[in-house]
C-alpha distance (Angstrom), angle and dihedral (degrees) to the residues before:
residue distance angle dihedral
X1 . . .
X2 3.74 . .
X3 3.65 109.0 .
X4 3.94 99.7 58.0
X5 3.61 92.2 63.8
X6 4.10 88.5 60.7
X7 4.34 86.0 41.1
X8 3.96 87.9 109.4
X9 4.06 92.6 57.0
X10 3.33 92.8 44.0
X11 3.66 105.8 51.9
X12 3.79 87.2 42.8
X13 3.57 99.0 52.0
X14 3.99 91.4 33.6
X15 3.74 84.6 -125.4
X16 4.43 105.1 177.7
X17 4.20 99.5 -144.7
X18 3.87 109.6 -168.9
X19 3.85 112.1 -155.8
X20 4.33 112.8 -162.9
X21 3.07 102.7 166.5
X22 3.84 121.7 170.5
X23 4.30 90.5 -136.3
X24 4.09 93.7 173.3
X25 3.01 96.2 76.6
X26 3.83 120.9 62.4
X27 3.87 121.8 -158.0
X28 4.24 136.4 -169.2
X29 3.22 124.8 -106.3
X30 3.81 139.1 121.8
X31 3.97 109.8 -84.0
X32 3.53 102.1 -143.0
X33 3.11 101.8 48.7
X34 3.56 105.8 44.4
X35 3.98 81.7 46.3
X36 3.96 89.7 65.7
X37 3.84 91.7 48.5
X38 3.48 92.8 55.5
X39 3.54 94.1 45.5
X40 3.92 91.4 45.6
X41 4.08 85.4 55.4
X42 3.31 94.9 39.7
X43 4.24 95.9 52.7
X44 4.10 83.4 40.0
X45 3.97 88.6 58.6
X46 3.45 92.4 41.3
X47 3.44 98.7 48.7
X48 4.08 108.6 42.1
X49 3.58 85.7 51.6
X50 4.01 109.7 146.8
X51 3.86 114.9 -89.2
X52 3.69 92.5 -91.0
X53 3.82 113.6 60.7
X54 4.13 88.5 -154.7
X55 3.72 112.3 114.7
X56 3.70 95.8 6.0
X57 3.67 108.9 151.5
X58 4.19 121.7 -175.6
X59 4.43 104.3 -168.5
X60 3.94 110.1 -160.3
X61 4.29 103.8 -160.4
X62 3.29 128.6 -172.0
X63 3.78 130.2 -173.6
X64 3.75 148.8 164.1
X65 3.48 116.2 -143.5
X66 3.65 110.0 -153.6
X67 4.12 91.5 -164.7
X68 3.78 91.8 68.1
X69 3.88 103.0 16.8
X70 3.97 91.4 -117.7
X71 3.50 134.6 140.4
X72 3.79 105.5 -136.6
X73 4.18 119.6 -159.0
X74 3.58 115.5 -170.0
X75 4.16 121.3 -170.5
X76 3.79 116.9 -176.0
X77 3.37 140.7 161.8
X78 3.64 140.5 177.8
X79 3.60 94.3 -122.3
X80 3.30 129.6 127.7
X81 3.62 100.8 -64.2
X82 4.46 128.3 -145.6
X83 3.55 113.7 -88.2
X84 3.77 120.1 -111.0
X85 3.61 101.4 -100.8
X86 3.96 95.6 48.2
X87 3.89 90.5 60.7
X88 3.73 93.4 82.1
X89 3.77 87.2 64.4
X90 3.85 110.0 45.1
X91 3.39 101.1 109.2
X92 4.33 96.6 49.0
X93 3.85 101.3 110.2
X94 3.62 119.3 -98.0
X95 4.03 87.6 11.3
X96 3.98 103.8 152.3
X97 4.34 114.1 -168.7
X98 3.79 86.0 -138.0
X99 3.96 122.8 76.8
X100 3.62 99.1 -162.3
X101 3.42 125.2 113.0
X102 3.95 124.7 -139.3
């Protein structure tokens, strides 16, 4: 539902997004919401991809883990990454990883 709004980007950038996603097992939460993270990590791995598109892979998992009774949904990338000392403030609102101004 997510993915073919970002189709555009990734057919231009010839981006390879994996989707695993454990779908027998269904989970709570509140569908809007959880829509807009996904979409927020989604555009975030898509992009702070490295300065060459080639190779650029974005992996979308999804898992239930029956130890804990949690759903588990994992978005990663091999992009570019946030340095070390920005981690502690990811979560301040409007907090960007990059300085630059455009």
């Amino acid at each position: 539902e997510i993915i073919p709004s970002f189709r555009e980007t990734i057919e231009q950038h010839a981006i390879k997004v994996s989707v695993d996603v454990d779908e027998g097992r269904g989970f709570l939460s509140y569908r809007p919401l959880l829509k807009v993270v996904v979409e927020c990590l989604l555009d975030n791995a898509l992009s702070y991809r490295r300065g060459s598109p080639v190779n650029h892979v974005v992996q979308i998992v999804g898992r239930f883990d029956q130890h804990n009774g949690q759903y588990e949904l994992t978005i990663s990338d091999n992009g570019t990454g946030i340095k070390q000392e920005m981690l502690t403030n990811i979560f301040d609102p409007f907090f960007r990883g990059n300085t630059q101004s455009t």
